[in-house]
C-alpha angles and dihedrals in degrees: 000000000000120000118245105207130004130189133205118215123194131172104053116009075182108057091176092045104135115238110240107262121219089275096055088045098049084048088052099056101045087049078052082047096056095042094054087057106052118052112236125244085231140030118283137189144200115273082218081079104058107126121255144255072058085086095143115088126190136161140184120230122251097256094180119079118234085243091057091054103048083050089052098042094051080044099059095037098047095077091042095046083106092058097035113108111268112265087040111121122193087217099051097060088041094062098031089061111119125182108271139183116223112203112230127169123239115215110189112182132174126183126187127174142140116247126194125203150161128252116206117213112196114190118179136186134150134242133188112278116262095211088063104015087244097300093114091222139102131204131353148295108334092002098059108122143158112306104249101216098056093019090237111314100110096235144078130224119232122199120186114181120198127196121218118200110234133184146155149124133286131190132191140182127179133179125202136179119215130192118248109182143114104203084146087215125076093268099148140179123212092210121189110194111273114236088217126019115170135240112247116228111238091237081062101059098048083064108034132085134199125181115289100294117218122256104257126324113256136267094237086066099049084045088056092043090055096047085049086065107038091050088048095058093038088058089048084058105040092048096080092052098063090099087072117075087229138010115227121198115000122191149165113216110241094213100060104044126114139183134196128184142175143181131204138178105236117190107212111210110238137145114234128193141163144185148198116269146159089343088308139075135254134211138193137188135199117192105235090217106049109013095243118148135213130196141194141145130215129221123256110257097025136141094258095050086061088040098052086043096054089042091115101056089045087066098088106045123215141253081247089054094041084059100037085052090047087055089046090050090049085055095041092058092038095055095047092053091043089050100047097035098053 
């Protein structure tokens, strides 16, 4: 199956994604506000610089109150304070949380086409067999023996098969987050698709910052989201067709089918804080949405010590990264047209 046609779309990939209202907007910068005047555990970068064709921005609030995760964060550790590094306090990490976005990648993909088949109807049922008239025997008196054709049972098995012309139309659509940072330690979210993630206003994402994205998301992962629609249209079709023994001859038809994708940034809400320990650093994070944590703790020594250290100076990126980010984007956009047009 090859799509015919595909589509980018870009901006929204979520057409009936609400605008942030006065209220969402006053949250969000004094969310901006917090997180200027506390230095983050790990590098972070403008979400002005996220690569194009990624032109779509959207983000979900912080639901969860600063109070609550600090509560969920001492909850979670406290059993743990026995196994922590020595050096690590519970306290410490509590107090040093600050209010984060972590970058993620939309895919939004939808596939229609009609599709043609066979159903095969097998129908079977037995008769006497014609070599011995049922009997199951063959000659006479002391050469009499086994009939050869039935061995013996007397009957014959028939077997008709019918085939039965099907066809129809199927539609998908499938939406997929994918994580886009390089916090360089197993810090990790379990996120579930927000209903209603908001668009972010441009003015907004001049001044606002999320943890170092990654530099584009794999091909493995746009491949499996492929396969994920395809298989999902191709059981749609087949379901109706359980009734057959066998299907013959299915099909899509190439010349119906059509493909849209799209991609978007999405900033997850999170609080993220870290601490000295054991010669190396800590870090926890608490999902803003649900109150899970999430703990790990990096080498001494180790890349994203330097990189936490120099986080500051990561903060501007230079003339060598705007033009790294301007080649990721080339191959970004290449990828995804290669991927959705073969």
């Amino acid at each position: 199956m090859q799509p015919e046609e595909f589509e980018f779309v870009s901006p929204p990939p979520f057409p009936d994604a609400p605008v942030p209202d006065a209220a969402a907007l006053s949250a969000l910068r004094e969310i901006e506000q917090e997180m200027q005047r506390t230095p983050s555990p790990l590098p972070e970068a403008a979400v002005s610089d996220f690569p194009a064709p990624m032109m779509t921005v959207m983000y979900t609030p912080h639901r969860l109150a600063p109070d609550a995760a600090r509560s969920a964060v001492a909850a979670a550790l406290a059993p743990l304070a026995a196994e922590l590094p020595r050096g690590v306090k519970v306290d410490s990490l509590v107090a040093s949380l600050r209010p984060v976005f972590v970058p993620r990648w939309f895919l939004k993909g939808e596939i229609s086409a009609n599709w043609s088949a066979s159903g095969v109807e097998i129908n079977s049922w037995e008769i006497g067999c014609p070599e011995c008239h049922g009997s199951g025997k063959q000659g006479m008196g002391v050469n009499q023996r086994d009939c050869e054709r039935c061995w013996g049972s007397g009957k014959e098995k028939q077997t008709s098969r019918n085939k039965h012309p099907e066809s129809g139309s199927v539609s998908a659509a499938l939406i997929e987050s994918l994580d886009n940072h390089e916090c360089g330690v197993g810090l990790t979210l379990e996120v579930t698709h927000d209903d209603n993630p908001l668009l972010l206003p441009d003015e907004e994402r001049m001044r606002l910052r999320c943890l170092r994205p990654a530099s584009v998301y794999s091909s493995d992962a746009l491949d499996a989201f492929k396969n994920r629609l395809a298989a999902t249209i191709e059981a749609q079709a087949k379901a109706p067709l359980d009734r057959y023994a066998r299907i013959d001859d299915f099909l899509f038809d190439a010349e119906t089918v059509r493909s849209h994708g799209a991609v978007a940034a999405w900033l997850y809400p999170a609080y993220l804080g870290g601490c000295e320990a054991n010669g190396g650093k800590c870090y926890v994070l608490c999902d803003a949405l649900g109150g899970k944590v999430s703990w790990a703790q990096a080498a001494a020594g180790s890349a994203t010590d330097a990189a936490a250290a120099g986080a500051g100076a990561a903060s501007k990126p230079s003339p060598m990264l705007l033009v790294m980010a301007g080649a990721v984007a080339l191959a970004a956009a290449v990828a995804l047209w290669y991927w959705l047009s073969r």
